[in-house]
N, C-alpha and C positions, 0 to 999 in steps of 0.2 A: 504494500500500500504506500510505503514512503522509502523512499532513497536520500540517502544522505550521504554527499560526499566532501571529503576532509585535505584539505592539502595545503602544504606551508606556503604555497606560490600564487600570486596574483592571478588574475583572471587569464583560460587560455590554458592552461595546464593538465593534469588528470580529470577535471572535469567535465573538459571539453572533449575531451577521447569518450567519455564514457556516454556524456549524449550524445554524440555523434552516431555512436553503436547505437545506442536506444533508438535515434529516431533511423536510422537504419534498419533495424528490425522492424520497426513497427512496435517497439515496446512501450510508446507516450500513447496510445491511441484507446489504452484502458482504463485512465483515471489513475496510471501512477504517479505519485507527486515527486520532484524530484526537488532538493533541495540543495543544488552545492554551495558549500563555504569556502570561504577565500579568504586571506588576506587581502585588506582594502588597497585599493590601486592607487594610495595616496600616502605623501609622506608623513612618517610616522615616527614619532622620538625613539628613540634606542633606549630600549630598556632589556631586562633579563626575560628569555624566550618564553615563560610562562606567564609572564606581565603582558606582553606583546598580544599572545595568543588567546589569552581570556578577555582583551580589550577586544579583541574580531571577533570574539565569540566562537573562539573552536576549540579551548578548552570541554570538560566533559560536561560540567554547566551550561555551557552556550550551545553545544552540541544536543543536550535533553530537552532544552528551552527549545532548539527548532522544532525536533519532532514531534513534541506538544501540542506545538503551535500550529504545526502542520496536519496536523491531526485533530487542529479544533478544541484543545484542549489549556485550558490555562493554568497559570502558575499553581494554581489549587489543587490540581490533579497530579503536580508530581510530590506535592507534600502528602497527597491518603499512602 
């Protein structure tokens, strides 16, 4: 139902291989949601890689927050 994809590289990168496949197959054509994250295609202070990554939201926080949300679900529903 949801795809989520994860990579340390700005837009263009394994996300883009992966729709391509999808819409290749014919695999967007069912209601899959696909959601990939990135790093923002903008300059960004230098901080330590965990700091960096929880700010794009690809940390495992930011990563649960999408699927949630992709799924219609809000913050409430990852705290039951």
């Amino acid at each position: 139902e949801v795809l989520v994809t994860v990579e340390e590289g700005a837009i263009g990168g394994f996300a883009s291989q992966v729709l391509h496949f999808l819409a290749h197959e014919g695999l967007l054509e069912s209601g899959l949601k696909v959601r990939p994250l990135v790093l923002p295609d903008v300059f960004t202070d230098h901080a330590k890689p965990e700091k960096m990554y929880a700010d794009a939201g690809l940390d495992s926080a930011g990563i649960v927050r999408t699927v949630f949300a992709t799924l219609g679900h809000g913050v409430e529903a990852q705290r039951a």
